[in-house]
Backbone as CSV, one residue per row, in Angstrom:
resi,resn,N_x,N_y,N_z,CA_x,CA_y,CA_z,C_x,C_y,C_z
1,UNK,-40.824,-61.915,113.771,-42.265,-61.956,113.727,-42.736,-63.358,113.360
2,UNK,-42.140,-64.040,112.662,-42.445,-65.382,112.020,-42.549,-66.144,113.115
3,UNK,-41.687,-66.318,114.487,-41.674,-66.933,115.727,-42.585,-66.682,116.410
4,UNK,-42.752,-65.433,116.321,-44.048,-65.612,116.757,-45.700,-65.776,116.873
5,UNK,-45.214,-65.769,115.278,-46.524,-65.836,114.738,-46.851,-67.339,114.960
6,UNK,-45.585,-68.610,114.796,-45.943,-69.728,114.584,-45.953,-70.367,116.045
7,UNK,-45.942,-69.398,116.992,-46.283,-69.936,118.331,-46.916,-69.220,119.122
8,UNK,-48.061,-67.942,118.095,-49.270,-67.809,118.358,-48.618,-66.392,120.147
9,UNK,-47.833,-65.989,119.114,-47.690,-65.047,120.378,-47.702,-63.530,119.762
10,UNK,-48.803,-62.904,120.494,-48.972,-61.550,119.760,-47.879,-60.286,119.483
11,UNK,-47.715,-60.027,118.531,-46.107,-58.770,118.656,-46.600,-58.084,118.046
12,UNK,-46.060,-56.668,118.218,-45.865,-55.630,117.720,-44.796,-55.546,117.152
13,UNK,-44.499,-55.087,115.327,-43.238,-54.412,114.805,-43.121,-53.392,114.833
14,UNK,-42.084,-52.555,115.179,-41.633,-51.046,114.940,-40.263,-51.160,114.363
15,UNK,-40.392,-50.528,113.507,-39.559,-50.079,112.314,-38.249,-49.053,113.029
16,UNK,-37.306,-48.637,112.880,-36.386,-47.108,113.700,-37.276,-46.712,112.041
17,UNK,-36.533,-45.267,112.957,-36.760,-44.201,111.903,-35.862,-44.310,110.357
18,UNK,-34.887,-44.848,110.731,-34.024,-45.175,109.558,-33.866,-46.573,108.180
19,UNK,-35.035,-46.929,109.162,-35.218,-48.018,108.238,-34.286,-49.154,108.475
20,UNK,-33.306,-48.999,109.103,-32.219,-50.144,109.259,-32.339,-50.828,110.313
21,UNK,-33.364,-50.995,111.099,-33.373,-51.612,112.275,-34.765,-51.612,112.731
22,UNK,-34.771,-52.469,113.648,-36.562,-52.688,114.454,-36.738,-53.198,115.888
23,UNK,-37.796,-53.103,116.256,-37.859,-53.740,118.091,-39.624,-54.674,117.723
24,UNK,-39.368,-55.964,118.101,-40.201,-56.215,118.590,-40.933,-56.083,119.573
25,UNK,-42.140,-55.660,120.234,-42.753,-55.383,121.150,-43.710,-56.517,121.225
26,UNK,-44.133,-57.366,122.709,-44.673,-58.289,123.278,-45.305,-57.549,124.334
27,UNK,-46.753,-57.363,124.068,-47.572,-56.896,125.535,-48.306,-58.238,126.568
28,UNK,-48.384,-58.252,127.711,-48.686,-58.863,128.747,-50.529,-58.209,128.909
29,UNK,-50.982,-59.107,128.961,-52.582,-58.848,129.706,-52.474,-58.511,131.003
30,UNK,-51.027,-58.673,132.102,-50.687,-58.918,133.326,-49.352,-58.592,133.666
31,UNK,-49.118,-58.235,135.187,-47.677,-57.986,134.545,-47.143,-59.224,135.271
32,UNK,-45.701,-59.271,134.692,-44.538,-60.293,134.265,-43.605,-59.808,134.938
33,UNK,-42.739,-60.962,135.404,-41.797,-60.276,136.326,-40.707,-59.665,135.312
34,UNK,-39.759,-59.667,134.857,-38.992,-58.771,134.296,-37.798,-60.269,133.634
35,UNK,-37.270,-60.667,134.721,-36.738,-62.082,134.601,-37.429,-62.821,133.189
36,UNK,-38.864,-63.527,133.806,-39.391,-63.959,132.454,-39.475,-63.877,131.838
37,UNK,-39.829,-62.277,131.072,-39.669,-61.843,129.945,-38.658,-61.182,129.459
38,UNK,-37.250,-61.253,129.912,-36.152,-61.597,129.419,-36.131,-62.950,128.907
39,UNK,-36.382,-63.765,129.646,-36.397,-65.806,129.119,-37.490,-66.021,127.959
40,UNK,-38.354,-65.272,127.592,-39.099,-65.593,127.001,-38.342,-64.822,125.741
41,UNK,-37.911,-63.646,125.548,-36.872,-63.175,124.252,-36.168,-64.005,123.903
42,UNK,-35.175,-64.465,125.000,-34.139,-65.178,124.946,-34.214,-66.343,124.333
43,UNK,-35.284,-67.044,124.237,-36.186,-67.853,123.703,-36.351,-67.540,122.330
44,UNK,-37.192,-66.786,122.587,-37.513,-65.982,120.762,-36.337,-66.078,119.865
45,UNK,-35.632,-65.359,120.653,-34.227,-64.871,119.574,-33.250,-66.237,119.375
46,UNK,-33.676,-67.250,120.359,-32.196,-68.370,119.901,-33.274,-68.895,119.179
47,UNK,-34.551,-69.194,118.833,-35.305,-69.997,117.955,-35.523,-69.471,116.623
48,UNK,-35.503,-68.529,116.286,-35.338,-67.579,115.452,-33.897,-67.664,114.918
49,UNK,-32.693,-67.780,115.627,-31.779,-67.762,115.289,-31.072,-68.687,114.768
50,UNK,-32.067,-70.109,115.550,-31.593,-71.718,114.543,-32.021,-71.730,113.090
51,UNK,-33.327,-70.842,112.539,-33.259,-71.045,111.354,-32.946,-70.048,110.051
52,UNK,-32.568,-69.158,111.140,-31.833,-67.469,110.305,-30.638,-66.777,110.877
53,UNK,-29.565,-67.493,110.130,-28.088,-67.341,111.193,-27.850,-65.980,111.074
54,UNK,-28.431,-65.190,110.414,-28.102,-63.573,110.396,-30.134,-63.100,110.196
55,UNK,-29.812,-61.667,111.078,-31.417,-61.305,110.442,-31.229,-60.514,109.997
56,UNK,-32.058,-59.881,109.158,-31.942,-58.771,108.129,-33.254,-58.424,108.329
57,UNK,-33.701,-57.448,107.772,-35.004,-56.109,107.545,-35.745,-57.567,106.414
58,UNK,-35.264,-58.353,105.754,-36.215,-59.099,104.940,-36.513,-59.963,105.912
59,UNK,-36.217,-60.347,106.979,-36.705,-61.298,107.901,-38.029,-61.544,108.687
60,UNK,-37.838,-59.597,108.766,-39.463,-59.538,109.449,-40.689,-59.248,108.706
């Protein structure tokens, strides 16, 4: 969430039911081909991942 907050990109958190896990959700005003928004995660998650070599439930 922090990634995207600091590059102003709107998300949704959902929690699992168990508490041990979560999905970010990214909605489109439009749709997106499927490709891109794979590249655009892929994105998320290695930038996210340069400054949090593990994520944890305190991350988000």
């Amino acid at each position: 969430m922090e990634t995207c907050r600091n590059l102003k990109i709107p998300a949704a958190l959902e929690r699992s039911r168990s508490g041990k896990g979560a999905h970010i959700w990214i909605f489109f005003s439009a749709p997106v081909l499927a490709s891109k928004a794979r590249k655009l995660g892929s994105y998320l998650l290695t930038k996210t991942m340069s400054r949090h070599h593990q994520l944890g439930m305190e991350q988000i």
